[in-house]
C-alpha positions in Angstrom: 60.6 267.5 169.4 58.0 269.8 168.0 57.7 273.3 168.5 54.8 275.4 168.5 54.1 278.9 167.5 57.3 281.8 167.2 59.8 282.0 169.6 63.1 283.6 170.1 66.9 283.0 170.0 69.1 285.1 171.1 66.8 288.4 171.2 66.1 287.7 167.4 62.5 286.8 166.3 62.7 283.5 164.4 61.5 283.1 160.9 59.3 280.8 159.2 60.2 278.5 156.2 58.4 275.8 154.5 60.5 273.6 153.1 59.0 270.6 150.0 61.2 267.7 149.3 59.9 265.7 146.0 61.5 263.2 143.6 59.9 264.1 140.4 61.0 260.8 138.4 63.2 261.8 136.0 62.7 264.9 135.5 58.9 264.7 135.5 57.7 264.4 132.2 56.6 260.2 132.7 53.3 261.2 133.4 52.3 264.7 133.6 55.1 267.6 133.8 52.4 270.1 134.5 51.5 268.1 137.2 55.2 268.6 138.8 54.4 272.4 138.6 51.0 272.1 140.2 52.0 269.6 143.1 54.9 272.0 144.1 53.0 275.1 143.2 50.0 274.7 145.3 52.4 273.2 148.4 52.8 276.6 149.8 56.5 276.0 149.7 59.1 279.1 149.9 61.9 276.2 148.6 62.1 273.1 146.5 64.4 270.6 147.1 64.5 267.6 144.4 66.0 264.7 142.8 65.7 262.9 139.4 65.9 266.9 137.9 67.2 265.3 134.9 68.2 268.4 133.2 64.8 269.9 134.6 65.2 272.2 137.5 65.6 275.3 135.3 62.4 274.8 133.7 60.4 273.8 136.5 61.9 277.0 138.2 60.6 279.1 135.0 57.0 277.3 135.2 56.6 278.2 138.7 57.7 281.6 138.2 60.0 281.5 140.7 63.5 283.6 140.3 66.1 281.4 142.1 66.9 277.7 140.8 70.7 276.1 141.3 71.5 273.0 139.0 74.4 271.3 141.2 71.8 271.0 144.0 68.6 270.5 142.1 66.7 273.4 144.8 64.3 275.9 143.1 63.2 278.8 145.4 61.1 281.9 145.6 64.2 283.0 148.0 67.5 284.2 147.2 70.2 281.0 146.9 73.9 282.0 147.4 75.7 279.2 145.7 79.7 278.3 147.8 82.3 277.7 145.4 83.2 274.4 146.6 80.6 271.9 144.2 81.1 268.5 146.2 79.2 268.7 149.5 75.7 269.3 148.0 75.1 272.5 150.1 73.1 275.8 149.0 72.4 278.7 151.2 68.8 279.7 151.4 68.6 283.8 152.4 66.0 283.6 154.5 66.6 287.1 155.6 69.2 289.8 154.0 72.1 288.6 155.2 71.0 285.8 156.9 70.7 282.0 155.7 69.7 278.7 156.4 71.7 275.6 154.7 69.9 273.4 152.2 71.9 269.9 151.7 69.7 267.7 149.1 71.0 264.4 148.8 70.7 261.4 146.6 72.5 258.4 147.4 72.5 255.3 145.0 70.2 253.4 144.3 71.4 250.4 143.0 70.8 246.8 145.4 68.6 248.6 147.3 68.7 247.1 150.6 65.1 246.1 151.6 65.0 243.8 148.9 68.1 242.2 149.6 67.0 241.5 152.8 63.3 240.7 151.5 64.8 237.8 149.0 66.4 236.3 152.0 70.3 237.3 151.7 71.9 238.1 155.3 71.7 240.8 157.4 75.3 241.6 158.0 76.0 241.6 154.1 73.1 243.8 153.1 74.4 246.3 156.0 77.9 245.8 154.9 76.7 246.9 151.2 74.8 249.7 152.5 77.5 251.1 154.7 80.2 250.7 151.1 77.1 251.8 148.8 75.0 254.5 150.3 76.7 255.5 153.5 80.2 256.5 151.4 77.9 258.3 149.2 75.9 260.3 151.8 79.2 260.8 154.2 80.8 264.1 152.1 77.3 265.6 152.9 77.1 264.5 156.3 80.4 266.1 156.8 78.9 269.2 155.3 76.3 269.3 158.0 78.1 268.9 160.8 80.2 272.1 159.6 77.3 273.9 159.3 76.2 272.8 162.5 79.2 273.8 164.6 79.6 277.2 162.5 76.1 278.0 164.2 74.4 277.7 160.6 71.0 276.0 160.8 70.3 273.6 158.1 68.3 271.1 156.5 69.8 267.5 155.2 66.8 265.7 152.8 66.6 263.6 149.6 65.3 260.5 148.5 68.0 258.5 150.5 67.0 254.9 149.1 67.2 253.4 152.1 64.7 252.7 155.1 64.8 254.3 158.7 66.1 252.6 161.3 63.3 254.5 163.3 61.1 252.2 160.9 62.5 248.9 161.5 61.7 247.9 165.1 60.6 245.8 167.3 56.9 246.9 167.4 56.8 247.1 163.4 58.2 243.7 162.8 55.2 242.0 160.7 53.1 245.3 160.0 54.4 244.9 156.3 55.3 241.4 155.2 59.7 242.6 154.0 59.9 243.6 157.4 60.9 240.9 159.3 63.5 241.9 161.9 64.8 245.4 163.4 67.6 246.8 161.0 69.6 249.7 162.0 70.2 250.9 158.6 73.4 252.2 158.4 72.6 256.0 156.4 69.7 256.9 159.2 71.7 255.8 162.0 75.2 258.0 160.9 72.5 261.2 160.2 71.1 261.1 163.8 74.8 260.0 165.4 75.8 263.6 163.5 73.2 265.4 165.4 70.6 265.6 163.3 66.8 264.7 163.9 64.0 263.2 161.6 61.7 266.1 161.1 58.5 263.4 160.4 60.0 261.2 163.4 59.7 264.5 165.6 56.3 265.2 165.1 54.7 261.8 164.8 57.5 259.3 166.9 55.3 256.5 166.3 55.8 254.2 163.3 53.0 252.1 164.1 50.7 254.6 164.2 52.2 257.0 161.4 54.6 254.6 159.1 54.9 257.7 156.7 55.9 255.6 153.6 56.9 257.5 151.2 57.4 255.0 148.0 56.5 253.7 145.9 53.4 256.1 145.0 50.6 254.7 143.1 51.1 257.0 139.8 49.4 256.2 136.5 51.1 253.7 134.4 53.6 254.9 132.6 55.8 252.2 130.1 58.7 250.6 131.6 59.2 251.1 135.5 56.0 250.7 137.6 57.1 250.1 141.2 53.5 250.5 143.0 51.7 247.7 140.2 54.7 245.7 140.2 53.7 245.0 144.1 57.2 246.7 145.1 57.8 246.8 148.9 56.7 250.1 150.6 59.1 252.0 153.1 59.8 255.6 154.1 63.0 256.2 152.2 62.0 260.2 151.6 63.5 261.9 154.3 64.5 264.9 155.8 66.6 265.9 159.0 67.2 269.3 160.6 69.8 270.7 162.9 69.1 270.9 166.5 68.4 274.8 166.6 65.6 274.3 163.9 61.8 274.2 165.4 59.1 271.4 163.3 56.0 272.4 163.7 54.1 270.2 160.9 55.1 267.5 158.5 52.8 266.4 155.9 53.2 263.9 153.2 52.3 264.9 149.7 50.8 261.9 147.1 48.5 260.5 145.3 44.6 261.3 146.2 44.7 256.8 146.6 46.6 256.7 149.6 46.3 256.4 153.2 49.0 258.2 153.5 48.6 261.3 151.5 47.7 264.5 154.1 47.9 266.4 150.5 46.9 265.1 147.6 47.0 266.1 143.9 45.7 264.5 140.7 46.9 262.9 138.3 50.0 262.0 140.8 53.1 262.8 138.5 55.8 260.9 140.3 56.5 257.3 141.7 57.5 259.0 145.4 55.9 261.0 147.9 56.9 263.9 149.2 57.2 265.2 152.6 56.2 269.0 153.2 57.5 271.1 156.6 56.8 274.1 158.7 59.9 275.5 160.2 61.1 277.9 162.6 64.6 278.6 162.6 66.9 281.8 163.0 69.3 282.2 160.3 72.5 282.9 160.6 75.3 285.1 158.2 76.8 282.5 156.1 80.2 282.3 155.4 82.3 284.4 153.1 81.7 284.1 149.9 80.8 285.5 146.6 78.4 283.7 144.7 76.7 283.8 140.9 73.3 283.2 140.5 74.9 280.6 137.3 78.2 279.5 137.0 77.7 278.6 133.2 75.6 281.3 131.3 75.7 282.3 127.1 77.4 285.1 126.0 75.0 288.1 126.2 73.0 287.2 129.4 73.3 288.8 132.8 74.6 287.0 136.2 73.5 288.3 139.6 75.9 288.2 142.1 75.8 288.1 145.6 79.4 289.2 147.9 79.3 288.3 151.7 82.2 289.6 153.4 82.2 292.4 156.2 85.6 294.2 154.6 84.8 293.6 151.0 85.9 296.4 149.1 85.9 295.5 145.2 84.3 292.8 143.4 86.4 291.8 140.0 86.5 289.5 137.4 89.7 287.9 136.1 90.9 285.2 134.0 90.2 281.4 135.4 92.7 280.7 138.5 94.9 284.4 137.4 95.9 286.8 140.2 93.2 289.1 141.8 94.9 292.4 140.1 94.6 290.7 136.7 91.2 292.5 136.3 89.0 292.1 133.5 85.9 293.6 134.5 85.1 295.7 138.1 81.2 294.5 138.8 79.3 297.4 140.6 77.9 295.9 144.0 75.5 297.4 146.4 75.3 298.4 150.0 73.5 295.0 150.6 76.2 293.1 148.4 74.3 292.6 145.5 75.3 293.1 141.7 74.6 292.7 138.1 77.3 291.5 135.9 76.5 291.5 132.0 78.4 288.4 130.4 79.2 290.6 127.5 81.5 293.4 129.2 84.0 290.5 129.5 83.5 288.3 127.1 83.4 284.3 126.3 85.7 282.4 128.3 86.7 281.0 131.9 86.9 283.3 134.6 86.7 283.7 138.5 84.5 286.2 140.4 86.5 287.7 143.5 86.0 290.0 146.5 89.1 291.7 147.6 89.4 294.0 150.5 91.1 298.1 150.7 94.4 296.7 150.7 93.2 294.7 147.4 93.8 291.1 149.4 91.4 287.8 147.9 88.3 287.4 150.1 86.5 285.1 147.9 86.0 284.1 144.7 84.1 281.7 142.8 84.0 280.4 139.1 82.5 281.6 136.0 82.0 280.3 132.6 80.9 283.1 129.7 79.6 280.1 126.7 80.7 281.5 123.5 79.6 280.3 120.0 82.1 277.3 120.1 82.3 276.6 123.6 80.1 272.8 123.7 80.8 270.3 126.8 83.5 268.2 125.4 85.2 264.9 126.7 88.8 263.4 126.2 90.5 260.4 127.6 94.6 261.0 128.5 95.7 258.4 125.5 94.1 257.1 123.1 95.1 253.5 123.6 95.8 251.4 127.0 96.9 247.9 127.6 94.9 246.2 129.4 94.7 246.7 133.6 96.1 250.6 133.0 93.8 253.5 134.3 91.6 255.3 131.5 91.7 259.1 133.0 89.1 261.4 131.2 89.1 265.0 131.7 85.4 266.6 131.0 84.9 270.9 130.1 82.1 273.0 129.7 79.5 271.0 130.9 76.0 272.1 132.4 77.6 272.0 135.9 74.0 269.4 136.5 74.2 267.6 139.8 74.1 264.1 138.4 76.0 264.6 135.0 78.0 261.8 134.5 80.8 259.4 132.4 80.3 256.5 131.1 81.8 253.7 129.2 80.2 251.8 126.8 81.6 249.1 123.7 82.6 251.1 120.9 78.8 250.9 118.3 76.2 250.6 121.3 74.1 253.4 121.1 73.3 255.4 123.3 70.2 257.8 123.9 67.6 259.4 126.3 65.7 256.3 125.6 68.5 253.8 126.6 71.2 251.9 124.9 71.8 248.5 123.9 73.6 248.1 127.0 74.2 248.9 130.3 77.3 251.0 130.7 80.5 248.8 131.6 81.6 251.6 134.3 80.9 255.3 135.2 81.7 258.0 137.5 80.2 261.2 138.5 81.4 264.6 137.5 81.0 265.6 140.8 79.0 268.5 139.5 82.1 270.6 138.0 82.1 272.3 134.4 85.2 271.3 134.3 86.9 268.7 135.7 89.1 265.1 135.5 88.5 261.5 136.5 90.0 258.1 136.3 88.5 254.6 136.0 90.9 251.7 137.4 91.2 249.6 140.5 91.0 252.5 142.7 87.9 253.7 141.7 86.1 250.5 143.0 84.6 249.6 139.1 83.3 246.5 139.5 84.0 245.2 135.5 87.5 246.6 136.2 89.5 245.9 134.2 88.5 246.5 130.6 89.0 243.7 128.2 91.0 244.5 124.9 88.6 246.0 122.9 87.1 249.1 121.0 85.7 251.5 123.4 83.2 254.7 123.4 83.5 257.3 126.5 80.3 259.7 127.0 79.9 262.9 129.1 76.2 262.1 130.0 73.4 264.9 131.1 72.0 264.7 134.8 71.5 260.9 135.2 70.0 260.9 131.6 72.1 258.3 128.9 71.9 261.8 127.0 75.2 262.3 125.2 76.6 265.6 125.7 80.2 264.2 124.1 82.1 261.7 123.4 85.7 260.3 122.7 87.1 256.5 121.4 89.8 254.4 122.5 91.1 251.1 122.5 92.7 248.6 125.0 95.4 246.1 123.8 
């Protein structure tokens, strides 16, 4: 479906939005970080949406000039973001309008035995789908979940990422031999459940042909940079950079953003800073009121600097600040909040420390609320297992605190000695998991949490608390098995 020109919805005029989605390769200093800024700069985009931020997305915010940036989803905007409390669906609101919002889900899904080439050295169909469906799929499903809420709350939104994995709007019939991995149809498991939950492929919309417009999207011919060089190395080319929009959302344009080199490229900028593509979009959608909620413009900030905040909810009468999880009358601070719901709240009126932001309404009843961390001079991310020794087969849980809050920060386990840096280690990690993007938080590794080098031999071991999908070292903590 593509739509043309304004229309309206329910007597309300719709608005416009143009929406960039771009992996910048870790965090986009490989080749050229100012040509990150310039490729999302000169886009014409209102809102960013990226992956690989790498500990990033604040600074590209501040080299674009734009105000609004959110770490746990990786989107910088020249809108306002309101940021729900809840950190494990990937969502952001986008305030298109006061009061009014469309929903921004960014999504990154492993990478790891990426499926093309599975199928591309010859291993069968029905494993490489059953790998994808235990891989990506059970990755991408708590934000496909998130979607459909949105969807039937009567929120329009936007689900896109780097989903490294085809389209099954790719794979067909009349595109069997038109590049030399694809061999069959496939009905990849990720673009199937995204369509089956009522979402459509914004580039499929406006150009339905894959013969005619194959849209691929990696790998981008970027300068050679040491290390990982996808496009030289002859890697296989799909259209893994995708994005989907709710029914009640208009497409009018999709272009693809790359190198000046390829066919493929409708914009093009020089040098190309990144080994993907990225797919630009005109929009027309009416936002909707979100739900209620109060959100801060950071949940983690140094003592000293000031949080914006932003309350949606039609009865809210008082917006406080009290101690982490405490009652609503515990009240440490009463933030002042306009007409319009918005507020300044200077970090130094309450303090260092954990705290949560609420709304409460005349009868001083909890509307919202949403955590806070104030960083003090001693407050560092730290890491700690439960014990500090296991026999061998018992579940190491690790609790994490004060962390960046970064999408993709992460635990890992590594023999006791290896080192580990931004440049690597001398080995791979045994096992990880994600934070989940929490500041604070708690995790296990065992036999339920799918490890594949589960369990741990006896041994001298080294837990980190790694930065946004960096081996960066935030803290660490030993232990042995027996």
């Amino acid at each position: 479906m593509r739509w043309n020109g304004l229309e309206c919805a329910h007597g309300r005029a719709m608005a416009e939005l143009r929406l960039l989605q771009l992996n910048i390769e870790y965090g986009g200093t490989g080749v050229d970080f100012d040509a990150v800024i310039d490729v999302i700069g000169s886009s014409g985009a209102s809102v960013a949406a990226l992956q690989e931020g790498c500990g990033n997305v604040p600074r590209v915010a501040s080299a674009l000039g734009w105000p609004y940036y959110n770490v746990r989803t990786q989107v910088v905007s020249t809108l306002p973001l309101l940021d729900p409390p809840d950190a494990s669906n990937g969502v952001v609101f986008v305030e298109v309008e006061p009061g009014r919002v469309v929903g921004i889900v960014n999504v990154h899904p492993p990478s790891r035995g990426y499926g093309a080439f599975r199928l591309e050295r010859g291993e069968p169909e029905g494993r490489v789908l059953r790998r994808e469906r235990r891989v990506r799929l059970r990755a991408l499903q708590p934000s496909l979940d998130a979607a459909s809420g949105l969807m039937s709350s009567g929120i329009p939104m936007v689900l896109l990422g780097d989903f490294n994995a085809p389209s099954h709007r790719d794979w067909t019939e009349r595109t069997v031999g038109l590049r030399s991995h694809v061999t069959q149809p496939v009905a990849w498991p990720t673009s199937v459940a995204a369509e089956e939950s009522g979402l459509m492929d914004a580039y499929r919309a406006v150009y339905p042909d894959p013969v005619t417009h194959p849209g691929l999207t990696w790998p981008a011919q970027r300068p050679f940079v040491d290390g990982y060089n996808p496009a030289a190395d002859g890697q296989a080319e799909d259209r893994i950079d995708l994005m989907y929009v709710s029914p009640d959302i208009g497409v009018s344009d999709v272009r693809i953003v790359g190198e000046k080199e390829s066919e493929y490229s409708d914009v093009s900028v020089t040098p190309w800073p990144t080994d993907h593509r990225g797919l630009l979009a005109d929009m027309q959608l009416t936002p909707a009121p979100p739900p209620t909620l109060v959100s801060v413009s950071r949940r983690v900030v140094p003592l000293g600097d000031d949080v914006e905040v932003c309350v949606v909810a039609a009865n809210a009468a008082s917006t406080v600040v009290v101690p982490r999880d405490a009652d609503s009358s515990t009240v440490v601070f009463e933030v002042p909040v306009d007409r319009a719901g918005r507020g300044r709240l200077q970090s130094e009126f309450v303090g260092a420390g954990r705290f949560d932001v609420v709304v409460r309404d005349d009868e001083r009843g909890e509307l919202a609320r949403t955590g806070l961390w104030v960083s003090g001079p001693g407050d560092r991310p730290s890491l700690r297992t439960d014990r500090g020794g296991y026999r061998e087969g018992e579940p190491v849980g690790v609790r994490w605190a004060w962390t960046p809050g970064n999408r993709a920060d992460w635990v890992a386990i590594f023999p006791r000695g290896a080192e580990v840096d931004a440049h690597g280690s001398t080995g791979r990690p045994l096992m990880h998991l994600t934070t989940g993007a929490t500041v604070e938080g708690s995790g296990s590794f065992g036999e339920a949490s799918h490890q594949r080098r589960w369990p741990l031999a006896p041994g001298d071991y080294t837990a980190h608390l790694l930065m946004d999908d960096l081996r960066v070292s935030l803290a660490s903590t030993d232990f042995t098995v027996r």
